[in-house]
N, CA and C atoms as a LAMMPS dump frame, in Angstrom:
ITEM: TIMESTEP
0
ITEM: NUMBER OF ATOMS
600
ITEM: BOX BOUNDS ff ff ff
-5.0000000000000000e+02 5.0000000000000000e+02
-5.0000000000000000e+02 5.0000000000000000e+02
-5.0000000000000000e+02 5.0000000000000000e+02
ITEM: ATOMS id mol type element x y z
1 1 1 N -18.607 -11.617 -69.878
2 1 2 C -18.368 -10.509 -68.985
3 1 3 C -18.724 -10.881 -67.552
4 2 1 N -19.772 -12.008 -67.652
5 2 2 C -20.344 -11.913 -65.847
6 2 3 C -19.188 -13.325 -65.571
7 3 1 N -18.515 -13.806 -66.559
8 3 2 C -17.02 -14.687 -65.572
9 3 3 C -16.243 -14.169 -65.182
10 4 1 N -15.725 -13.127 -65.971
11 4 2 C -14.757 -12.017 -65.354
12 4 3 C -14.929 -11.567 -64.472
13 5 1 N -16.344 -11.056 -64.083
14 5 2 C -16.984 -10.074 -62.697
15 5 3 C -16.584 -11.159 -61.251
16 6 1 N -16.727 -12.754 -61.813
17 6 2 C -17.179 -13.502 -60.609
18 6 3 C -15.875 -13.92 -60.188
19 7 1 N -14.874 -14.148 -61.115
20 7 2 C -13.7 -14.561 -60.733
21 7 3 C -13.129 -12.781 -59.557
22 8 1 N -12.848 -11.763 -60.195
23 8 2 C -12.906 -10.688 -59.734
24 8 3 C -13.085 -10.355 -58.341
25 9 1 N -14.503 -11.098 -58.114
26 9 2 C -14.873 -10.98 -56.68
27 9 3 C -14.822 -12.381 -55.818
28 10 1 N -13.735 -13.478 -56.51
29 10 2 C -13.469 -14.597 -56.078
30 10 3 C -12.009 -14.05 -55.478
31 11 1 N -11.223 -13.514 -56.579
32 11 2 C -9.986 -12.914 -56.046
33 11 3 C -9.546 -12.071 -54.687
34 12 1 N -10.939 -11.183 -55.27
35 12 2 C -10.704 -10.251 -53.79
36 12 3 C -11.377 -11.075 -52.387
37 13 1 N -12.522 -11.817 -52.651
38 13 2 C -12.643 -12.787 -51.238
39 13 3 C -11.276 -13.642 -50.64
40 14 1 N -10.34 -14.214 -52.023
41 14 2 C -9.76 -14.941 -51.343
42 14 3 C -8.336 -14.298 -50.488
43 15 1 N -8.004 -12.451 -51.166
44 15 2 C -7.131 -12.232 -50.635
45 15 3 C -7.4 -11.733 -49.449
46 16 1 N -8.663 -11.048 -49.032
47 16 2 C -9.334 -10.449 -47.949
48 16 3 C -9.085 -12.051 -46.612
49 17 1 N -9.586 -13.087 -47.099
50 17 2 C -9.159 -14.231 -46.057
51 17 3 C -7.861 -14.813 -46.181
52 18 1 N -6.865 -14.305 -47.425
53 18 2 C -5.727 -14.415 -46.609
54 18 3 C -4.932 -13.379 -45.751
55 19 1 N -5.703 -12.278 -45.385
56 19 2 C -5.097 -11.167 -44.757
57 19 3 C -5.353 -11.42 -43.578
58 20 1 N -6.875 -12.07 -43.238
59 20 2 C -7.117 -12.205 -42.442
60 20 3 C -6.267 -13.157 -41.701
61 21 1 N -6.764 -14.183 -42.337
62 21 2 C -5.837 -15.49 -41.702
63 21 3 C -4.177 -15.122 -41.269
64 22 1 N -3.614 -14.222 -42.292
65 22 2 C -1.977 -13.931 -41.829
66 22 3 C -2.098 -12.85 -40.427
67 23 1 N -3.154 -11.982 -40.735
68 23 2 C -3.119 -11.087 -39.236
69 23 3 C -3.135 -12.059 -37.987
70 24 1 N -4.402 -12.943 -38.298
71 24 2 C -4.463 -13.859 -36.803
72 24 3 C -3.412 -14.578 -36.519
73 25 1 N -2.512 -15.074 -37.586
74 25 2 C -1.607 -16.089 -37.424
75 25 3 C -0.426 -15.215 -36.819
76 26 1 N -0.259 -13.989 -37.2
77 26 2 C 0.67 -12.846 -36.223
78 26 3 C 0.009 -12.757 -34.651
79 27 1 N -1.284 -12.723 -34.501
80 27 2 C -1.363 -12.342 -33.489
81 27 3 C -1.014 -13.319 -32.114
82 28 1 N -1.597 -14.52 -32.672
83 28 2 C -1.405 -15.993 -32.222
84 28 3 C 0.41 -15.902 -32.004
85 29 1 N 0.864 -15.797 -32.95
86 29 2 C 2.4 -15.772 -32.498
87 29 3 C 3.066 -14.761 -31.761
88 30 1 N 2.462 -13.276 -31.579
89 30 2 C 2.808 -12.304 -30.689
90 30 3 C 2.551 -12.803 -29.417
91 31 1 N 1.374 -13.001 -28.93
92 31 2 C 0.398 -13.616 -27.542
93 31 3 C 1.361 -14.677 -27.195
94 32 1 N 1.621 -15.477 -28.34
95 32 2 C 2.529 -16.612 -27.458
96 32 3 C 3.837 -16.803 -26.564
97 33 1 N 4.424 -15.916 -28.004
98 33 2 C 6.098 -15.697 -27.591
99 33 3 C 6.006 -14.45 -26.703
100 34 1 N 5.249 -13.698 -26.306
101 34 2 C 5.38 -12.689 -25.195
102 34 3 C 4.599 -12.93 -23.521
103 35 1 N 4.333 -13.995 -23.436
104 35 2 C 3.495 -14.53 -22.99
105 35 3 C 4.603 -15.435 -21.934
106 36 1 N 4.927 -14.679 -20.336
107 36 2 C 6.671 -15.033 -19.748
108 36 3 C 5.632 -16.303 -18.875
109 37 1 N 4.847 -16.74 -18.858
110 37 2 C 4.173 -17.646 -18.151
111 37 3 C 2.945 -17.81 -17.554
112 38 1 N 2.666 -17.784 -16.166
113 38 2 C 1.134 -17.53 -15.348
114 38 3 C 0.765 -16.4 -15.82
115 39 1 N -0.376 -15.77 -15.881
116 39 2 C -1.146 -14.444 -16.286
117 39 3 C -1.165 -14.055 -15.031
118 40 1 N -0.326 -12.279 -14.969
119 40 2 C -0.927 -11.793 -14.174
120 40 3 C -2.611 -11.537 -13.705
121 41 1 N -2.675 -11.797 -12.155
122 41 2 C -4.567 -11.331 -11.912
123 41 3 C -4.376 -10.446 -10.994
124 42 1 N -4.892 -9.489 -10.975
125 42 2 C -4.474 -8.511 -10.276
126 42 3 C -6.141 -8.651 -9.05
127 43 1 N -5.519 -8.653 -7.919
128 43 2 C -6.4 -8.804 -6.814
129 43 3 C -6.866 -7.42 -6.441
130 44 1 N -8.114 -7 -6.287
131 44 2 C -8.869 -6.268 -5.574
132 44 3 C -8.933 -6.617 -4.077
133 45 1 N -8.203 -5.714 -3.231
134 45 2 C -8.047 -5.69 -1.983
135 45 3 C -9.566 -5.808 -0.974
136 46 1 N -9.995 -4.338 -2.014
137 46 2 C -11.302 -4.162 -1.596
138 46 3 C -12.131 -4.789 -0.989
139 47 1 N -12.308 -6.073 -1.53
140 47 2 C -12.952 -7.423 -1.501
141 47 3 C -12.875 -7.908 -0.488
142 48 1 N -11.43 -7.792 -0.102
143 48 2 C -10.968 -8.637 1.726
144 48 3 C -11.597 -7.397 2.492
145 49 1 N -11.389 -6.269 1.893
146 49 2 C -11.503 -5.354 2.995
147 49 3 C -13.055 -5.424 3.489
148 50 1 N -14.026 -5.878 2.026
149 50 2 C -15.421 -6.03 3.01
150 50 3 C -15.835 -6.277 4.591
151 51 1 N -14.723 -7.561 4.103
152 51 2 C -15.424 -8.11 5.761
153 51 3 C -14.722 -8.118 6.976
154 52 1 N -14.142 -6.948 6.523
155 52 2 C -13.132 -6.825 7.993
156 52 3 C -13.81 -5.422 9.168
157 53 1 N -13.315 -5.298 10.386
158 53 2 C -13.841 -4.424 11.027
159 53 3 C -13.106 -2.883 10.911
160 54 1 N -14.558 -1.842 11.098
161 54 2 C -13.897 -0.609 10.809
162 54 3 C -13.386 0.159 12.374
163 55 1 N -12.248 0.824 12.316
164 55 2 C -11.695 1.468 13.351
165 55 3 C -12.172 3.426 13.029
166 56 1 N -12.62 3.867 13.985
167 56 2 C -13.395 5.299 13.464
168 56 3 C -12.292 6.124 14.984
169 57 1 N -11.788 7.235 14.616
170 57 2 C -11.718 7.736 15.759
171 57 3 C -11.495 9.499 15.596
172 58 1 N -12.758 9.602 16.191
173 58 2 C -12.943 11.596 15.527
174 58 3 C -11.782 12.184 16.534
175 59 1 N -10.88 12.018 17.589
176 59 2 C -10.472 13.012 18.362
177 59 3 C -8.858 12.409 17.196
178 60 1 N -8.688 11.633 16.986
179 60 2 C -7.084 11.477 15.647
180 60 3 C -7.779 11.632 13.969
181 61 1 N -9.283 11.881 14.204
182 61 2 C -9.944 11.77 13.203
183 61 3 C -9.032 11.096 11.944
184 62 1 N -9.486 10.016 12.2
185 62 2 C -9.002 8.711 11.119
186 62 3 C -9.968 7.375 11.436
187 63 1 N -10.155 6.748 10.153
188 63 2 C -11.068 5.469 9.845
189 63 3 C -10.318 4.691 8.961
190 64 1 N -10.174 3.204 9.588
191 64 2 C -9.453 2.566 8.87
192 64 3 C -9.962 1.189 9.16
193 65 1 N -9.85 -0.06 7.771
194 65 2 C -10.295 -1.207 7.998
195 65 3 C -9.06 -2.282 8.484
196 66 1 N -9.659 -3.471 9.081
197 66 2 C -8.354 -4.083 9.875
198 66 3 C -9.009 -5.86 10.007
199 67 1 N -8.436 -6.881 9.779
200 67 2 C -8.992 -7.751 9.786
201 67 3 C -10.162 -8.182 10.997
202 68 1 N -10.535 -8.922 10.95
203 68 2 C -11.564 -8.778 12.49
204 68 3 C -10.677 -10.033 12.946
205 69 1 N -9.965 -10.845 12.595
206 69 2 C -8.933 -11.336 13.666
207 69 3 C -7.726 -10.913 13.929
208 70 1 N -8.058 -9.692 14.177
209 70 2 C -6.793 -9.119 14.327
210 70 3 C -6.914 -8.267 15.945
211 71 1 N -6.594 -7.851 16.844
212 71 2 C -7.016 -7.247 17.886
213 71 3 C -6.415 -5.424 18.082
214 72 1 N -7.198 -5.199 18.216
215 72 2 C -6.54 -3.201 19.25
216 72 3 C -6.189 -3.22 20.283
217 73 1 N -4.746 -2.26 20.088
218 73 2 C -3.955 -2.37 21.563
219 73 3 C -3.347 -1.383 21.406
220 74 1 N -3.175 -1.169 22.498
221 74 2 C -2.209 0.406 23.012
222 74 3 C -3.298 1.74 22.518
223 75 1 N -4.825 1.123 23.178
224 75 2 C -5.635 2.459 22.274
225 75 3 C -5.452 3.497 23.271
226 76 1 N -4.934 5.016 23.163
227 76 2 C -5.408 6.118 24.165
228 76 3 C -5.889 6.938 22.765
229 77 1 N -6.256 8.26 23.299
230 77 2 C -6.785 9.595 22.622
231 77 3 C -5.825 9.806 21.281
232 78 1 N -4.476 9.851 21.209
233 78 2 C -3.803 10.023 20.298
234 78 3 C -2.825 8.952 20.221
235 79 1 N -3.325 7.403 19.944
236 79 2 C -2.67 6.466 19.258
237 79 3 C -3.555 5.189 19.384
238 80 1 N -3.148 4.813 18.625
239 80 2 C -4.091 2.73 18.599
240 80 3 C -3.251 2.148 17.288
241 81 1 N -3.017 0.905 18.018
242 81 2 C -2.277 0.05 17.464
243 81 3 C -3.023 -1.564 16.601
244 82 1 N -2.453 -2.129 15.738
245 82 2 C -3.667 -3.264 15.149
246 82 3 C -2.361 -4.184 15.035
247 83 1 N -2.856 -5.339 16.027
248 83 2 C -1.423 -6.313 15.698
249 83 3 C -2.527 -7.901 15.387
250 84 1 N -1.478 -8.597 15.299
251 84 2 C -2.178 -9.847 13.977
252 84 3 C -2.353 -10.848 15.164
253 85 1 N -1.842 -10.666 16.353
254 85 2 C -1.688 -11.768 17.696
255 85 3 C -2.431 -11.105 18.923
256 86 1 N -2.976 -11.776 19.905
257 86 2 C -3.265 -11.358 21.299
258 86 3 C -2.267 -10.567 21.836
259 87 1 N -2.335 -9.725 21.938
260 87 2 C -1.547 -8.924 23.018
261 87 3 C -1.216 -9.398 24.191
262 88 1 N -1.844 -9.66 25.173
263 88 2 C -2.703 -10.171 26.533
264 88 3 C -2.252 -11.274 26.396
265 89 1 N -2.111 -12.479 25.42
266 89 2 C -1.298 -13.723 25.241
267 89 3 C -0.332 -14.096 24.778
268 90 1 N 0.543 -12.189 24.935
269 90 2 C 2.364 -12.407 24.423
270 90 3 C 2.583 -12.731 23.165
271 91 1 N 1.327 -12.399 22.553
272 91 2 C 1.494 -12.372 20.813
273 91 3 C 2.692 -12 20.587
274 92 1 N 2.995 -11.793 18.948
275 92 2 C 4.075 -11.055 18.368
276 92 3 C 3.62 -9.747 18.622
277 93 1 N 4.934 -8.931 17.81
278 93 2 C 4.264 -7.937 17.842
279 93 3 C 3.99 -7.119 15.997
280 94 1 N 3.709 -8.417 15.271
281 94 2 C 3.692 -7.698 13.935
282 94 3 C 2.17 -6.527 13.631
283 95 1 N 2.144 -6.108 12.887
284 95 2 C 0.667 -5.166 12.759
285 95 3 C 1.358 -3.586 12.576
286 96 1 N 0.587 -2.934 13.261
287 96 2 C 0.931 -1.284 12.927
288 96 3 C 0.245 -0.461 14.419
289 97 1 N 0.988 0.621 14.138
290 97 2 C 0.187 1.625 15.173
291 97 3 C 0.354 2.733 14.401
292 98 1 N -0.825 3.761 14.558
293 98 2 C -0.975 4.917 14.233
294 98 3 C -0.592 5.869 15.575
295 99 1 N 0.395 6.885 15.142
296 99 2 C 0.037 8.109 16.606
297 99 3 C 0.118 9.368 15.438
298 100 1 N -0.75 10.173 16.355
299 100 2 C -1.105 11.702 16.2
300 100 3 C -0.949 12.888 16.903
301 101 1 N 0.097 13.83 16.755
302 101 2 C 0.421 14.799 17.106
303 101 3 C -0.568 15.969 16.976
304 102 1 N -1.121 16.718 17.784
305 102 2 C -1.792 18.043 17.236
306 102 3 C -0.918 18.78 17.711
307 103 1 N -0.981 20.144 16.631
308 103 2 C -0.192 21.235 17.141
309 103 3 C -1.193 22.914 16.913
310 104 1 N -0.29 23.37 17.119
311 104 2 C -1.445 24.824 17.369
312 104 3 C -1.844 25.479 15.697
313 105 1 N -0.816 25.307 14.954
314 105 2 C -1.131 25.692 13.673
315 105 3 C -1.018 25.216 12.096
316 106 1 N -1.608 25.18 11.128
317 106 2 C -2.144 24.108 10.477
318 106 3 C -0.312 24.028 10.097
319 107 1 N -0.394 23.053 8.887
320 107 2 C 1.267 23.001 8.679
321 107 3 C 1.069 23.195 6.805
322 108 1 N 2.167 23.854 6.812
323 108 2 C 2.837 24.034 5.013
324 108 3 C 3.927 22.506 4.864
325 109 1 N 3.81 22.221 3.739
326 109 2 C 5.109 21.78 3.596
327 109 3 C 6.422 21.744 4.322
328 110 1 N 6.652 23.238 4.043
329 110 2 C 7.804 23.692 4.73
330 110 3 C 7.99 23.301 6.399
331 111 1 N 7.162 24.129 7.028
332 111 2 C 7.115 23.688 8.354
333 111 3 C 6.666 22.483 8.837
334 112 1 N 5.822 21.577 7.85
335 112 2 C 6.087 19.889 7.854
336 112 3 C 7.226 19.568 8.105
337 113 1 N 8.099 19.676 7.213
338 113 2 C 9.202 19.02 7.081
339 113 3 C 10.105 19.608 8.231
340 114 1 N 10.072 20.611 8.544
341 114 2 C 11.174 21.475 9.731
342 114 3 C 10.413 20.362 11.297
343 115 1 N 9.518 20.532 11.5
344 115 2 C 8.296 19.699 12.498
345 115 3 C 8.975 18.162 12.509
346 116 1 N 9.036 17.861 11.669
347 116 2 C 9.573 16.424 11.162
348 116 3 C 11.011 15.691 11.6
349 117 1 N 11.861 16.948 11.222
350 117 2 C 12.837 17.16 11.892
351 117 3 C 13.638 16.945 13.211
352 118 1 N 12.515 17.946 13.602
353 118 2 C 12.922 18.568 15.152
354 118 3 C 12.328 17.252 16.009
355 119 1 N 11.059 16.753 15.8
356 119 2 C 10.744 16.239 16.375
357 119 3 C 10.927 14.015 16.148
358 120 1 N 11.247 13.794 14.692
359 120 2 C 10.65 12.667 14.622
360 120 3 C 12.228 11.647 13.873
361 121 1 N 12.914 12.776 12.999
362 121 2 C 13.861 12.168 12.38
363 121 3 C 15.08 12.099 13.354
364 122 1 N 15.129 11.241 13.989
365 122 2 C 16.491 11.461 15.224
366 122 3 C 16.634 10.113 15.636
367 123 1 N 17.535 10.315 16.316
368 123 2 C 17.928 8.962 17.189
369 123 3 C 16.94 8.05 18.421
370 124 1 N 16.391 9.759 18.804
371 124 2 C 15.317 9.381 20.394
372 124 3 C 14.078 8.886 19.828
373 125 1 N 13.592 8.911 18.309
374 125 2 C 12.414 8.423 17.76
375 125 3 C 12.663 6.871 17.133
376 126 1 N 13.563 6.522 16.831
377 126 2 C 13.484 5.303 16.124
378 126 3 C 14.187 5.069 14.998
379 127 1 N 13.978 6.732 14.309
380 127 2 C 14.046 6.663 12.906
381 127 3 C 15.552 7.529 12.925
382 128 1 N 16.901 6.808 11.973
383 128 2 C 17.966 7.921 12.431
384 128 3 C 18.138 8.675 11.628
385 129 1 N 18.785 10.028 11.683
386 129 2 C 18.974 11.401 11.057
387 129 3 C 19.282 11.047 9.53
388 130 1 N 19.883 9.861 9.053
389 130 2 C 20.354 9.769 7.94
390 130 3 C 19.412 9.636 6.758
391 131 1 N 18.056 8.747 7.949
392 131 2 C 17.086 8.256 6.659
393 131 3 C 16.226 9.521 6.099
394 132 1 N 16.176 10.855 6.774
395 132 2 C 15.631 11.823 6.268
396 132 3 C 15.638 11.871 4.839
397 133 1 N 17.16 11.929 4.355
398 133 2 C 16.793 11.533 3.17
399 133 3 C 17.208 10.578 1.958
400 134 1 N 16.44 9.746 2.223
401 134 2 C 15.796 8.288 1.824
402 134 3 C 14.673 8.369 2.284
403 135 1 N 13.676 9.429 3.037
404 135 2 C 12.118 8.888 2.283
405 135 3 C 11.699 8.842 1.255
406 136 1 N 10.961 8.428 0.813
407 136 2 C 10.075 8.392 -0.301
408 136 3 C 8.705 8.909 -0.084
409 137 1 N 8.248 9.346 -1.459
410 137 2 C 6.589 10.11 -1.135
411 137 3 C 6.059 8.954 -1.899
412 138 1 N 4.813 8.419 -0.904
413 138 2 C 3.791 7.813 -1.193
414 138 3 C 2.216 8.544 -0.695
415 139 1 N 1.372 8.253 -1.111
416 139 2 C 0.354 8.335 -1.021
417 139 3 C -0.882 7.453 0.231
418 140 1 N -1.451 7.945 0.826
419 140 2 C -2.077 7.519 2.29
420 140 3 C -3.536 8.205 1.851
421 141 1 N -4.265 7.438 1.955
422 141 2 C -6.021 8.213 1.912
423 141 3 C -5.655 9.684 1.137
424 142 1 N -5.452 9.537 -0.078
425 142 2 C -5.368 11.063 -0.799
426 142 3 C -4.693 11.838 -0.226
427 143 1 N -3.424 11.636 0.639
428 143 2 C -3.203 12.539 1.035
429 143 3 C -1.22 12.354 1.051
430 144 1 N -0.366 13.126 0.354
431 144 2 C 0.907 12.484 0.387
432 144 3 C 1.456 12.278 1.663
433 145 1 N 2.314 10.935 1.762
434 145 2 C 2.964 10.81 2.981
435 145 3 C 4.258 10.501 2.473
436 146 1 N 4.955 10.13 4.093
437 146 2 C 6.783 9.896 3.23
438 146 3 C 6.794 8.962 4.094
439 147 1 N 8.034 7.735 3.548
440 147 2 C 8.084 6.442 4.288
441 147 3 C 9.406 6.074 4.325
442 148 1 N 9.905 5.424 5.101
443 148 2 C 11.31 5.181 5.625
444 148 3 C 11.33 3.923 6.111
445 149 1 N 12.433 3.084 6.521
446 149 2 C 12.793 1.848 7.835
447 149 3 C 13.482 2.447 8.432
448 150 1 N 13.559 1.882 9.661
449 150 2 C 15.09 2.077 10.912
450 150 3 C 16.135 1.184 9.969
451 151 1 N 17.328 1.553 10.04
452 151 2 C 18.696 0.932 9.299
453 151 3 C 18.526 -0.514 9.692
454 152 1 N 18.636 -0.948 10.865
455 152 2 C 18.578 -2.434 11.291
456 152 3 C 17.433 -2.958 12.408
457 153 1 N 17.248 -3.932 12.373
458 153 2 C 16.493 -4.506 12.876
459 153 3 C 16.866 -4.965 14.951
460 154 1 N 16.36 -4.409 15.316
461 154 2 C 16.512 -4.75 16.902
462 154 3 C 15.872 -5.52 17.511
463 155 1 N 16.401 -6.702 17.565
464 155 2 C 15.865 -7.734 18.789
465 155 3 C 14.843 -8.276 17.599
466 156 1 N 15.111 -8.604 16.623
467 156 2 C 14.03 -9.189 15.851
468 156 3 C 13.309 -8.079 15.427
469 157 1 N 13.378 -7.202 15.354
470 157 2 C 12.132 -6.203 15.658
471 157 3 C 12.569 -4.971 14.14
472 158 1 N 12.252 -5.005 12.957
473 158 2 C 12.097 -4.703 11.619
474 158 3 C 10.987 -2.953 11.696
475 159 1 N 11.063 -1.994 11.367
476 159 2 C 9.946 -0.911 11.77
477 159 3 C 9.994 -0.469 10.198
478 160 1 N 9.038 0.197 9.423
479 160 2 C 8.501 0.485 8.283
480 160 3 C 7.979 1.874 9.44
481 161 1 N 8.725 3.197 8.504
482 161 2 C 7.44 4.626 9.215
483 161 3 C 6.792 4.993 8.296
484 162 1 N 5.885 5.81 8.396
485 162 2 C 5 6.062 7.258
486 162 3 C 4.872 7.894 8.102
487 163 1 N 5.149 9.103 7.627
488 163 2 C 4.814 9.954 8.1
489 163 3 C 3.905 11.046 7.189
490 164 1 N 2.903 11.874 7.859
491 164 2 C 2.401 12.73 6.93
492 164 3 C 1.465 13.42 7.757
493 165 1 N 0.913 14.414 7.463
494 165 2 C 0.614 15.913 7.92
495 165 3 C -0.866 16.428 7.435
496 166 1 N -1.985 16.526 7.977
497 166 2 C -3.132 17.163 7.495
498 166 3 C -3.624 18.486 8.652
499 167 1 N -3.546 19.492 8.148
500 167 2 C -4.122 20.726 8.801
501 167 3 C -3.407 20.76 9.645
502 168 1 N -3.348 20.604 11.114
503 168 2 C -2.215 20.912 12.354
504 168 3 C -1.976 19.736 12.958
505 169 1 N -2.278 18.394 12.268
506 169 2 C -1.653 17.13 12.983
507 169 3 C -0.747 16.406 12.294
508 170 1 N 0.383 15.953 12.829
509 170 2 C 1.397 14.779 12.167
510 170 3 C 0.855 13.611 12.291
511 171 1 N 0.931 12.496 11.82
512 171 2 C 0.378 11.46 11.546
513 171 3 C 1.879 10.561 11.721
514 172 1 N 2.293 9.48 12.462
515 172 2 C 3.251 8.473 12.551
516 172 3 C 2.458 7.521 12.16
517 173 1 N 2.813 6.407 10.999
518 173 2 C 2.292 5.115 11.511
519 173 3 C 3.509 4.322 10.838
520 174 1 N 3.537 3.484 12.262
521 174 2 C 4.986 2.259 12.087
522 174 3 C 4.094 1.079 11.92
523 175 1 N 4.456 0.44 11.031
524 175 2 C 4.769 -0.998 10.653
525 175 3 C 5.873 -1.958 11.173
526 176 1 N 5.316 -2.916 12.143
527 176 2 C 6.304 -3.72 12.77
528 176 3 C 6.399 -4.848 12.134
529 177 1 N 7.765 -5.463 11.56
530 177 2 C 7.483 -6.844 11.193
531 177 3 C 8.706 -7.494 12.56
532 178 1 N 7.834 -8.766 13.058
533 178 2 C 8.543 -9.354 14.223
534 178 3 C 9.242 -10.702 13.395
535 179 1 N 10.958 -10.199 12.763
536 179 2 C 11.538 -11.284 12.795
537 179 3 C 11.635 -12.774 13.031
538 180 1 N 11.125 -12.554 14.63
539 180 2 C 11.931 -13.729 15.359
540 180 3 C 10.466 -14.6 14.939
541 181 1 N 9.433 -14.278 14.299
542 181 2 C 8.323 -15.322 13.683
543 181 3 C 7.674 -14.891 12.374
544 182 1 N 8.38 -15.518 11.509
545 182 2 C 8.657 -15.208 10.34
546 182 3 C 7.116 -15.445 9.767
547 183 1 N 6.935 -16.625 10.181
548 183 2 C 5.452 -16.903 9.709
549 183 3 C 4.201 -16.608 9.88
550 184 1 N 4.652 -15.435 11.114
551 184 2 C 3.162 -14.553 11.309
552 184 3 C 3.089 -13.253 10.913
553 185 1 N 4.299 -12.616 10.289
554 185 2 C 4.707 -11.64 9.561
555 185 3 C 3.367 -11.29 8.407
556 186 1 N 2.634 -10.75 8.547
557 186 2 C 1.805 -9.845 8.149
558 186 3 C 1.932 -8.476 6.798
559 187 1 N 3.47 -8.072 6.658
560 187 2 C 3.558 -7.17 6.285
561 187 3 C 2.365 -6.536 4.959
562 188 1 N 1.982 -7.759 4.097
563 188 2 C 0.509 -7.417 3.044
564 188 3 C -0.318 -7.281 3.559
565 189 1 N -0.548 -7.333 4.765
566 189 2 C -2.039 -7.346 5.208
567 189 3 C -2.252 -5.765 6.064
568 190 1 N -0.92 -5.693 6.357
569 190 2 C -0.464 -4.217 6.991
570 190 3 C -0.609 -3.46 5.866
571 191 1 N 0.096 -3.337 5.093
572 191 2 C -0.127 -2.381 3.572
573 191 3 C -1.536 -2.254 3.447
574 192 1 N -2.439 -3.176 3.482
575 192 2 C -3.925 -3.115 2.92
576 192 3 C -4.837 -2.252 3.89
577 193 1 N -4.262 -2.717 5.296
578 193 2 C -4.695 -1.895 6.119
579 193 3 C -4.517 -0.2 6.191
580 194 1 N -3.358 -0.007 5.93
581 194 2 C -2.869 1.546 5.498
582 194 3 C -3.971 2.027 4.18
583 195 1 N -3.774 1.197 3.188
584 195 2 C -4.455 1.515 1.93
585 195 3 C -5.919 1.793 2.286
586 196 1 N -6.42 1.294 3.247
587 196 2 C -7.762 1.595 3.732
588 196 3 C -7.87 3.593 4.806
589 197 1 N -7.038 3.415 4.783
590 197 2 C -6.867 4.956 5.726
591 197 3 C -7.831 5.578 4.93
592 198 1 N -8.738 6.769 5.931
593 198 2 C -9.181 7.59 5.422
594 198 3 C -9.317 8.641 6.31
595 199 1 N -9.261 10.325 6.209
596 199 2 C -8.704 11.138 7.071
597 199 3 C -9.988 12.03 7.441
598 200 1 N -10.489 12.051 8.438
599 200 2 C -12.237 12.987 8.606
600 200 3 C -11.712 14.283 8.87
């Protein structure tokens, strides 16, 4: 009776390790054949953003990080710009500028978008009547925005808008990529910079 018992529990050990062994040998062959090459690594921005310098400004009330070789230009009360070159030494002009509209009363949706309109989607702004709609809603410091290009590029000169609205101010920020130097073109480092926005 105790050979029977031992074989018994020889059987079930050996089918328990061949289940095992056939699961791993599936898994090994799933991982492989699905497996299209390099492993994605997904980068934490964050990280760069440590050591870069912060831009604070309570009268557009906005804070945003920006490389520290990067310089500010065109700063007044309601706009400042972050480009990747000297200004002052005929840099490009890739980077971004933020401008800020205040108006007398906070904004809805609705009158966002009418505001938007009247004032920003046109010919005399940059951006033409058509791309109204072709924005897209993205997201800016928790807060939704809508984003567009100009149709073509002028003089080398590529624009990304980013528009959006908190309490009674519009928010513009263009993204310039300067064509005519392809290799100082910035546009990821511009995104990261946006991704850093935060609205006081």
């Amino acid at each position: 009776m105790r050979n029977s018992q031992n074989k018994g529990i020889s059987s079930i050990q050996i089918i328990i390790v061949v289940v095992i062994l056939l699961t791993f040998s599936l898994l090994v062959f799933y991982i492989y054949n699905t497996n299209d090459g390099d492993p994605v690594v997904e980068v934490d921005s964050r990280d760069e953003i440590l050591g870069w310098d912060t831009y604070t400004s309570p009268t557009m009330k906005i804070t945003f990080s920006y490389p520290s070789t990067w310089f500010l230009s065109s700063e007044t009360e309601h706009r400042v710009g972050v480009v990747s070159t000297n200004p002052n030494r005929g840099g490009n002009l890739a980077g971004l500028q933020v401008q800020v509209q205040t108006y007398p009363r906070e904004f809805s949706e609705s009158t966002f978008w009418s505001q938007l309109e009247k004032e920003y989607l046109n010919y005399g702004h940059g951006v033409v009547s058509e791309n109204k709609n072709n924005l897209q809603k993205v997201e800016i410091g928790s807060i939704s925005a809508y984003t567009g290009s100009s149709d073509a590029a002028t003089e080398n000169i590529l624009e990304h808008y980013y528009f959006l609205y908190k309490e009674n101010r519009i928010y513009k920020i263009t993204v310039t990529e300067d064509l005519g130097f392809p290799e100082r073109n910035v546009r990821d480092i511009s995104d990261k910079i946006i991704s850093s926005f935060r609205f006081l």
